[in-house]
C-alpha positions, 0 to 999 in steps of 0.5 A: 500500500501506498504512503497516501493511501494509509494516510487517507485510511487513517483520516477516516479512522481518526475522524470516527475517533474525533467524532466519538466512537472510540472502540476499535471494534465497533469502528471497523464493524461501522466501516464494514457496513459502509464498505458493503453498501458501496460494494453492493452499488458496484455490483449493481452498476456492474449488473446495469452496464452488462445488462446495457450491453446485452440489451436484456433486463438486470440479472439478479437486480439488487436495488429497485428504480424506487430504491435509487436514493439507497445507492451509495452513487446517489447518497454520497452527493447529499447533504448530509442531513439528508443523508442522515435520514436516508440511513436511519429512516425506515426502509432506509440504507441500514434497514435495507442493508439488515433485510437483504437475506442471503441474496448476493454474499455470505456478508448479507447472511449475518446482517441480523442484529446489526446497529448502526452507531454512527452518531451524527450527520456531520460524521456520516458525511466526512466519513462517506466523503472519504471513503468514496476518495478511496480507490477500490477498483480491483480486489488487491486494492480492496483488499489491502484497504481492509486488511490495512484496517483490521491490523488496528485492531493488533494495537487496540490492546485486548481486541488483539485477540482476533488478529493473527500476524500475517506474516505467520499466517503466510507461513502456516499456509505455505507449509500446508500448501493448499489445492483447488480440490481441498475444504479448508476450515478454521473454526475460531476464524474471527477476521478470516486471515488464515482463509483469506490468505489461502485464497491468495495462495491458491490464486498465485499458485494455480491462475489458470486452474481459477478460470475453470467454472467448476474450479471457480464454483469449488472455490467460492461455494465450498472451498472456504468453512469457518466458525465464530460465535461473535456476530461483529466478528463473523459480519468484519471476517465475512467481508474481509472475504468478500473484498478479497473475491471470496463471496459465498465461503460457508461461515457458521454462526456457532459456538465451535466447541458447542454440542450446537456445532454438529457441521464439523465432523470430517468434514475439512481437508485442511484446518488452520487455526489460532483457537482462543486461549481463555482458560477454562469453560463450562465443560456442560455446554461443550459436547459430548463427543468432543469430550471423548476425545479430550475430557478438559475445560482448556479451550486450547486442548478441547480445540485440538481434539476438535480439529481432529474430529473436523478433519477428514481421514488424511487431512491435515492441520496447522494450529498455534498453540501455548507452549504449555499445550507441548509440555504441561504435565495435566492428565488432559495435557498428555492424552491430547499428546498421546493422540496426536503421536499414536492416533494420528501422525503428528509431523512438526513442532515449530518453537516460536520466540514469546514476541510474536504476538506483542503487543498484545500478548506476550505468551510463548506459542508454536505451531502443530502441524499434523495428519488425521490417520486414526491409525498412528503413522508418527516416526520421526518430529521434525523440531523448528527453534525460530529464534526470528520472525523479521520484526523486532520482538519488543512492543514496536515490533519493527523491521529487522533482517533476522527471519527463519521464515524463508528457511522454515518453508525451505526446509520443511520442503525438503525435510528428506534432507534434514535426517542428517541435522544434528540438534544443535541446529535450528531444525532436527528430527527426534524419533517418536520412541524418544518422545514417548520415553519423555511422556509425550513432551513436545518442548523444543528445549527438552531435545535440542543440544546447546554446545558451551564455549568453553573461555579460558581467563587469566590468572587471578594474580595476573589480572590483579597486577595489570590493575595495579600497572593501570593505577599506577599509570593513572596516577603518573598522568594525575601528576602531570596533570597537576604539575601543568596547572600549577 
């Protein structure tokens, strides 16, 4: 993105912040809202112009030639009390927005329940202004400008919760590496970055594959699955799909860990995850089955053994952890380790440095990559220590030239070639009879060796005499000193 750009994005947020909304979540969540009412007059004027062409009627018309006044091309030159009006009235811009159903995108499905907060006629119309000044034309830039929002809510203290950094969420992807023919799922999806990321790696990575129809159809229709319980959430990640040329992904309003979530069994290819750790839940509102597999009220734990279940047999996972999950010694701890390593066929254990997640969060985590099996398969782990993740790891979190990521992805595409790695190294493998002779324990710190310079230093005798020559030294020079001043 450009310098001009961020800047006209930070105007529009530091007008919402001026004008009195200050919770950056409801900040993003009011953006979203505007963002998808000029969107959907995109769309129309799209359906106009190919309909004009054709000389037909509109194909699936979203605005009536009664609802003109509701179209962002006609709103946006209003004053704006009038504007005002045209929001807020019944059967306005919002209401209409809320009433659309599932007619043209995921985004239109969770509209229920959305409050327009925006408290003024003056601030409706500054920000309106600005964001019709913001160049939106093709999907990068779309985009770039919304990912460019949600990365304010990294700042925002707790709310940071719901971001994961990007350039973590590349590299999980890359390691997985996604096909046109998988079902991707993250069931704690919150802006939808790990989705949202495979959609750009699979455009990249398969450009002519896209422009087959039923490619295209897989993708938009059923490649993409994600649950959240939050509505805000699941309207901010919806759209953040939609502007990334996403439009129909399969967004479930559950809470995933629920007895209410039963779409998730064997049902994904590929998980990537960043599941919330809150701690313990009310173990009676988790379900029954989930709790056959791990009998705990750890979400982190009871998210492990539902991605297990959501996985289809030879699907594959790429979930964060805390690093209490790779050596915590709790019954729960274990048996959720256990499965991993016996029942399925657990692949890599990626250490990563406690400043990943600041400023908002300085827990230590790592990343599990692993298959569904149901039969065993683990041999040998592959271990990552990444020491560095090309940013500083204080709160500023600022550019550096240290970065494992390039050679965590270089490896691990050619593990065949680490068996040789000693472990004093950055990436080893440790045969699984080892990891079960340690309980199942999975820190790094327990298999790696440190290799101790051993240092050599004088005498005590000898370092004392050279200090006494130094004095010594020091008080001829005093004496000169005082001779010349005299």
């Amino acid at each position: 993105m450009t310098g001009e750009l961020r800047s006209k994005i930070d105007k529009v947020w530091e007008a919402f912040w001026t004008g009195g909304l200050s919770n950056p979540i409801t900040v993003i969540e009011q953006m979203t809202f505007l963002l998808f009412i000029r969107r959907l007059d995109e769309i129309h004027t799209q359906r106009e112009q190919k309909a004009t062409f054709l000389h037909k009627d509109i194909e699936q018309p979203i605005y009536t030639n009664e609802q003109y006044e509701l179209r962002w091309t006609y709103f946006k030159n209003t004053d704006p009390d009038v504007m005002y009006k045209l929001f807020t009235k019944e059967n306005g811009v919002f209401d209409f927005l809320k009433n659309m159903g599932n007619t043209d995108s995921a985004f239109s499905t969770y509209m229920k329940g959305a409050t327009f907060m925006i408290p003024t006629p003056r601030l409706l119309a500054q920000v309106v202004d600005m964001l019709s000044g913001i160049p939106m034309d093709d999907r990068d830039t779309k985009g770039d400008v919304y990912e460019y929002l949600l990365s304010k809510i990294a700042s925002a203290g707790q709310n940071g919760q719901f971001r994961t950094p990007r350039h973590i969420i590349r590299l999980m992807v890359q390691l997985l590496r996604p096909t046109l023919e998988d079902i991707v799922c993250d069931p704690s999806f919150g802006t939808a970055g790990f989705l949202v990321e495979t959609g750009e790696y699979l455009r990249k990575h398969y450009p002519n594959e896209m422009i087959q129809p039923d490619k295209q159809k897989h993708f938009q229709e059923k490649l993409f699955m994600g649950m959240e319980f939050d509505p805000t959430m699941i309207r901010i990640g919806a759209m953040n799909l939609m502007l990334h040329g996403i439009e129909q992904p399969n967004l479930i309003a559950v809470d995933a860990l629920s007895e209410s979530n039963q779409s998730f069994t064997e049902k994904a290819t590929i998980v990537f995850a960043n599941p919330p750790f809150k701690g313990s839940l009310d173990k009676e509102s988790v379900d029954l089955k989930l709790l056959g597999i791990i009998d705990s009220k750890k979400t982190e734990l009871l998210f492990l053994g539902l991605i297990v279940k959501g996985l289809k047999l030879g699907g594959r996972a790429a979930v964060i952890i805390p690093d209490g999950v790779l050596f915590g010694n709790s019954n729960a701890h274990q048996i959720i380790r256990k499965e991993l390593i016996d029942n399925q066929k657990l692949e890599a254990v990626i250490s990563m440095p406690s400043g990943v997640f600041k400023p908002y969060a300085g827990v230590s985590t790592g990343i599990l990559i692993f298959t569904k099996t149901n039969s065993g398969g683990t041999d040998n782990v592959w271990f990552y220590n990444m020491t560095a993740d090309g940013l500083s790891l204080d709160d500023k979190r600022s550019p550096i030239t240290d970065n494992d990521l390039p050679d965590i992805v270089e490896r691990w595409n050619k593990r065949a070639e680490e068996t040789n790695r000693v472990r004093t190294n950055k990436s080893f493998f440790v045969p699984v009879e080892e990891i079960q002779k340690n309980n199942y324990d999975l820190s790094i710190n327990r298999y790696k060796e440190v290799v101790y310079e051993q240092k050599t230093y004088q005498k005590p005798t000898i370092i004392i005499q050279e200090i006494e020559e130094i004095d010594e030294e020091r008080a001829d020079l005093l004496d000169q000193l005082k001779t010349m001043l005299l």
